[in-house]
N, C-alpha and C positions, 0 to 999 in steps of 0.2 A: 434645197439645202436644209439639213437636220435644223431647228432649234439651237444655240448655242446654250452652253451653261452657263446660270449666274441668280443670281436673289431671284425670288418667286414674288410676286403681287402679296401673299399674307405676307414675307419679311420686310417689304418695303412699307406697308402698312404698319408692321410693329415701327421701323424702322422711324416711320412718324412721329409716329405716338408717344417715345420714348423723347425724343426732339422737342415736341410739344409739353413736353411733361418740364423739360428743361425752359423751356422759354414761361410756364405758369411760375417755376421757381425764379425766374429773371424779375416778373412780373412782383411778386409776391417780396422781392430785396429789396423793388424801387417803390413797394407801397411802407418798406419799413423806414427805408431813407425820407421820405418822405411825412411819414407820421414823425419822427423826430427829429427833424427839422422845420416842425411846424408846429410841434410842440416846444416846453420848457425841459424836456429829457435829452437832447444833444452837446453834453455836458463832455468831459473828458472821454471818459468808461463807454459815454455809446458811441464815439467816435471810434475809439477801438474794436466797439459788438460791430460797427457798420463795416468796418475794415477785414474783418475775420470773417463776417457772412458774404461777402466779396470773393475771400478766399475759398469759401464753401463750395461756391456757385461753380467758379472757374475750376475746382476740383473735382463737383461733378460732372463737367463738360467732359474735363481730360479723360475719366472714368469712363464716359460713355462713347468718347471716340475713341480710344485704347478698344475699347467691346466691338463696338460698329466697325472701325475702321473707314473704306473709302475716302471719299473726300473733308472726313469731319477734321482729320490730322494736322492735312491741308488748311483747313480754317482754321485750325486754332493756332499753326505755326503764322501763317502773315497775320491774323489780328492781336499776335502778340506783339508784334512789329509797330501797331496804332497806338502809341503810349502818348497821342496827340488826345485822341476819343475813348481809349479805353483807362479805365483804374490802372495804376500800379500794381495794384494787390492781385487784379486781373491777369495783368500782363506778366507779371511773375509764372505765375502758375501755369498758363499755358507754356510758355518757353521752355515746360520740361519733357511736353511731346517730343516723340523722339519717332521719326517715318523710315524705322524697320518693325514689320512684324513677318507673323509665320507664312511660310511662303502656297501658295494655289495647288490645285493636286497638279500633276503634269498633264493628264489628261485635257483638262481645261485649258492649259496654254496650247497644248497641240490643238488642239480645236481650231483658238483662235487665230496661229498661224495659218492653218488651212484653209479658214475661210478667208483672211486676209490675202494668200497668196494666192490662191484659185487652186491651189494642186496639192494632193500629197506629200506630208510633207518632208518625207525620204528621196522626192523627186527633187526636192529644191537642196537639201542637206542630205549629204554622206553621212556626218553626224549630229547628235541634236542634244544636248547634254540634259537627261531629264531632273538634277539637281541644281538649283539655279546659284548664280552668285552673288546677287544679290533679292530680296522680296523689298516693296514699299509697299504704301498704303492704295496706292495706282498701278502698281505693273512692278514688272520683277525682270530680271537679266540673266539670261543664260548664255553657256559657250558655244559654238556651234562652227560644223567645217561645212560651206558650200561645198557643192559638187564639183567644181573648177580647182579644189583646193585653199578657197581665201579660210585662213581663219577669222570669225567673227563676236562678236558679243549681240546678241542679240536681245533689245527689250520689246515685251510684248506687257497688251495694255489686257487688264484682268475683262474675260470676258461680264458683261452684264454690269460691269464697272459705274457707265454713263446713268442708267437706271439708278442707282443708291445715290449717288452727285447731283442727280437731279433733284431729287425730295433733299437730299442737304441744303441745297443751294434755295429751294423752295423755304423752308423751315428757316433758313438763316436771313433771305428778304423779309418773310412775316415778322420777324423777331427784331430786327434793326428799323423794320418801318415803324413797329409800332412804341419801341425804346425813343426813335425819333423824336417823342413829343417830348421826352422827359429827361431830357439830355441838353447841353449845350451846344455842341457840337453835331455840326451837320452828318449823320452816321450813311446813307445813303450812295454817296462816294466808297465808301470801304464796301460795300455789299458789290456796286461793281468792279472793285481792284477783287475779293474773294472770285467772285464770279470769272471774272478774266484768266487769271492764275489758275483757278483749276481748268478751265478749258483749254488754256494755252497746253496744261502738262498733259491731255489726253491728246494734244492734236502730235503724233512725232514726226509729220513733214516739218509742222514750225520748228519743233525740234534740230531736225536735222538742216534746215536752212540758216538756222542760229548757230550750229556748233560751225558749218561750213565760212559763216560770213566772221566768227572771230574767228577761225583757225586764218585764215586768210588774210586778219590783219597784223595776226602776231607773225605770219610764217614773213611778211615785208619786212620787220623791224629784224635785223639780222642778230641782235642778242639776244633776243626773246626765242627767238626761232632754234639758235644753240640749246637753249635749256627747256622750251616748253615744244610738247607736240598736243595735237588734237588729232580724236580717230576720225580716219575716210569714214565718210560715211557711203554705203553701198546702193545707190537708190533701187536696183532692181528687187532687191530682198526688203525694199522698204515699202511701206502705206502709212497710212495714216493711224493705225493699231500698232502697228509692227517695225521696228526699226533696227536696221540692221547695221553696224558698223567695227571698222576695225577692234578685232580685240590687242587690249593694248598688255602686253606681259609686264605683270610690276607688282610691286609689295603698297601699303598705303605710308604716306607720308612720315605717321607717325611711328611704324613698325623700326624701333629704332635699330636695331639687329639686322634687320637687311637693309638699310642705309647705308648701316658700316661695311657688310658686303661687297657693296657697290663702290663702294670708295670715294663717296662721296662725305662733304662738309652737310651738315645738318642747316649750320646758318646760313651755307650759299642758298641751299633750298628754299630757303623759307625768304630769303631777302627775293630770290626772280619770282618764284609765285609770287609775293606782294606785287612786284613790279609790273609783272602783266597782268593783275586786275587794275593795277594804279592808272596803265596804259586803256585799258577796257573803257574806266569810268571817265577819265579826267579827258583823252585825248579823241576816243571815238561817243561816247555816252552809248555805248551798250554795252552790256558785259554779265557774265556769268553769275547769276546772284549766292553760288553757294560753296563759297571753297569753304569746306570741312575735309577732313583730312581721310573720307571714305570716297571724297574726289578726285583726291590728288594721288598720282601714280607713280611711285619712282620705279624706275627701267633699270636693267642691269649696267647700260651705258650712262647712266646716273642724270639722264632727262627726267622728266616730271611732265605725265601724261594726264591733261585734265579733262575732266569726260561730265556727264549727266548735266546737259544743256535745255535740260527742262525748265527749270526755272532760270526767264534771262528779262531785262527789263533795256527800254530804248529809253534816254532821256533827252527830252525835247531840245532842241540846242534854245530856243525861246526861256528852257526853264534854269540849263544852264547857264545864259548868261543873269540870268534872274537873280541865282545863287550869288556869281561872282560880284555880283554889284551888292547882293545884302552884306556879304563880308567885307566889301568895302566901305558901305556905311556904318558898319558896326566900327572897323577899325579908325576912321573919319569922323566917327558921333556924329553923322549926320541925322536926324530923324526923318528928313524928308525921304529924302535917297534912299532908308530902309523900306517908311511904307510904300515906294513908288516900287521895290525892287519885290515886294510882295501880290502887286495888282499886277504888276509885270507878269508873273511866273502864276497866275491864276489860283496864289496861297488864300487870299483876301477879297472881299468884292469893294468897290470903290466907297460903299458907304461908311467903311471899316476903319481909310484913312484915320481920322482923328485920334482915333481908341490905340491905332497901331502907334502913332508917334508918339503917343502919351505913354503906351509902356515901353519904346524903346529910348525915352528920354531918363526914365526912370531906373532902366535896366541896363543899360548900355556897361557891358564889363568892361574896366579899366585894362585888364588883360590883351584887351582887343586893341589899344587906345597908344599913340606917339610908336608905332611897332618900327625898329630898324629890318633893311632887308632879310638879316638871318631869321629873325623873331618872325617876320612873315612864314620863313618855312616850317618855323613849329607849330602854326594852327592847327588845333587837333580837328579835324572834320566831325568824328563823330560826337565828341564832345559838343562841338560849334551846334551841332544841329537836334542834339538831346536839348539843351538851353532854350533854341530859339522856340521849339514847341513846347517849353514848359512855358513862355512867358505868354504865348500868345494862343495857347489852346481856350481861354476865356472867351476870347473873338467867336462869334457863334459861325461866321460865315470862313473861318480857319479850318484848311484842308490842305494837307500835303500831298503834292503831287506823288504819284504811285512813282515813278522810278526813283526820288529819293527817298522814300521809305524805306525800298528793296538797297540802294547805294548805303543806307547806314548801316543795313544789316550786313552787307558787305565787308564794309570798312570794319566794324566790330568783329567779327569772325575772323578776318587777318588779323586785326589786335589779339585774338583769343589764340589764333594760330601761334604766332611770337611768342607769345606768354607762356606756352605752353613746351613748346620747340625750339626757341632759341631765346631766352628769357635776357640774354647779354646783348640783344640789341635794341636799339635805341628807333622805336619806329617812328620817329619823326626826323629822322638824318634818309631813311627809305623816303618817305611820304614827300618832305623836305622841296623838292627840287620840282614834282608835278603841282606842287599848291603855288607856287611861285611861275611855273610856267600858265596854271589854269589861271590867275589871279592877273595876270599880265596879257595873257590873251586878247578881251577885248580892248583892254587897253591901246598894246600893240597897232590893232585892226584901226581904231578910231584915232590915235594918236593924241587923247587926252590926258594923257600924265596921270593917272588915277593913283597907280601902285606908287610912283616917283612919288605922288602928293601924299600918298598912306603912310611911308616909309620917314615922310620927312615933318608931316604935322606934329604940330607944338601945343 
């Protein structure tokens, strides 16, 4: 079998080098922060220089993955997500990656259809659309008609792709080991949630195993199932490069002119999306980490087709009952029950107790505090959980579990959806009724009155 096409040995070598050059400049921020804070110059003015060469840093990053592409996009969108371990000023900056760029020659995707499918690839497809519908930074999606007639969407993973992902993913461990020493926070957990996530998005059986296991939880819930669909996925046209599934006919979400087409309400839309990720996170803990509105499909029967199950995150039922109990101490001011509810969910290690109840004594939001039933349904999640890791990112052995990292990002993107799309509703009268059923949950189970006791302390 020919060679496929993809990066040479010298661009993966530049491809270093230019990484390396980025991590001496990493190097060289935390010899400045360091000289001024160690000196008597950490005055107002250098607090600002330190803030702005922060921004400098994560400017050239975005710069150089915008050039490079592959998997550097990738890291800079989930380590924007770590605003536990990274700067503000950092995390700003990367969150304006954006994972479309110019799309592969077609040559090269037919390649690596072929080699993925064993055969020619006129033998598998009657047609093969050589202008794609979408390009990322990973693999790109074309239209394509099997030979049986199914129409399909097809994404295919950029040939020689794993080669540049691997030297990123090399460069990004050198760089967070050795940040490691000069940081508070444990950075070595993020190097494996980076590392996971992007392997997870080149493997498309997990893919397609993922989109199959929610479409299947939504297709049970008979009103989810009225308004959401998920595409078949095809497994014979599928491998582990190539993944083949129903194409779904539709405008994106936001396209407001064919929404009104469809004769569809724009709010009804936007309230069941919320709902079946609300269903995703709160009632199964796994769920789609990326409704952006180049996800979401409205059909001319005015359903909403959610697709690109690349990125999807499992959350430990260990971790979610972990959660429920921390907002139950927060609401409670309990301090024990917050730090026991942090060893629990593997946030803190045991020797941290002390240090955790000392800030959650100190920080405990009054907002949280004497809540009636209704009041329980307005906890903002994502609000809840920006808070908890601003007080407790001090903690050195402080680490948030990877599915709620990916669950905030979540929960933020339906807020950004709303805000955007249906600005007249009130997403906590949505959100409202799953934080009170998650909140009651273990309760329920153990039949300890927890919520009863939340709703009613004085």
């Amino acid at each position: 079998m020919p060679r496929l096409p993809g990066p040479s040995p010298i661009s993966l070598v530049r491809r270093g080098l230019v990484l390396f050059g980025l991590i001496l400049r990493g190097a060289r921020l935390y010899g400045y922060w360091f000289w001024a804070t160690h000196g008597s110059r950490f005055h107002r003015r250098g607090e600002a220089e330190w803030i702005e060469r922060q921004r400098a840093f994560a400017r050239a990053f975005v710069d150089a993955a915008n050039r490079l592409r592959g998997g550097l996009i990738k890291i800079g969108q989930v380590a924007s997500l770590r605003v536990d371990v990274m700067p503000d000023a950092v995390t700003d900056e990367l969150a304006r990656l954006q994972d479309r760029v110019e799309p592969h020659p077609f040559h090269e995707i037919a390649a690596r259809v072929e080699a993925e499918l064993g055969s020619p690839i006129e033998e598998r497809f009657d047609r093969f659309e050589p202008v794609p519908l979408a390009a990322a930074s990973l693999g790109q999606v074309h239209r394509a008609r099997a030979t049986d007639g199914r129409d399909l969407a097809v994404k295919v993973l950029y040939p020689g792709i794993e080669r540049a992902v691997a030297v990123d993913l090399a460069m990004t461990k050198l760089a967070l080991w050795l940040f490691n020493f000069v940081v508070i926070a444990e950075l070595m957990p993020v190097y494996r949630e980076l590392r996971d996530t992007l392997l997870g998005e080149m493997d498309y059986i997990q893919e397609g195993r993922a989109a199959e296991e929610i479409g299947g939880s939504l297709a049970r819930e008979p009103d989810l199932a009225a308004h959401i669909r998920v595409p078949e996925i095809h497994w014979d046209l599928t491998s582990r490069r190539v993944l083949s599934m129903e194409f779904l006919e539709g405008s994106k979400i936001n396209d407001r002119a064919a929404v009104a087409a469809a004769g569809v309400e724009l709010d009804d839309l936007v309230v069941w999306v919320t709902r079946a990720f609300l269903h995703m996170i709160f009632r199964d803990g796994f769920f789609h980490c990326d409704p952006h509105p180049g996800n979401l499909m409205v059909g001319s029967d005015g359903r909403i087709g959610l697709v690109d199950f690349g990125m999807h995150r499992r959350i430990a039922p260990v971790v979610l009952a972990s959660v429920r109990k921390n907002v139950l101490a927060s609401v409670l001011r309990d301090s024990d029950l917050y730090a026991e509810s942090l060893v629990d969910g593997g946030m803190i290690q045991a020797r941290d107790v002390p240090a955790a109840k000392a800030i959650a004594e100190l920080s405990f939001d009054p907002a949280y505090y004497n809540l009636t039933p209704r009041e329980l349904t307005q906890i903002d999640f994502g609000e809840y959980f920006r808070r908890m890791r601003s007080h407790l990112k001090g903690i050195r052995s402080f680490c948030v579990p990877d599915g709620l990292v990916m669950c905030s990002r979540a929960i933020s993107l339906l807020y950004g959806l709303m805000a955007e799309l249906a600005p007249g509703i009130r997403p906590l009268d949505v959100l409202g009724p799953y934080v009170v059923e998650f909140l009651a949950g273990d309760a329920a189970a153990k039949g300890n009155g927890d919520v009863s006791r939340a709703s009613k302390t004085v």
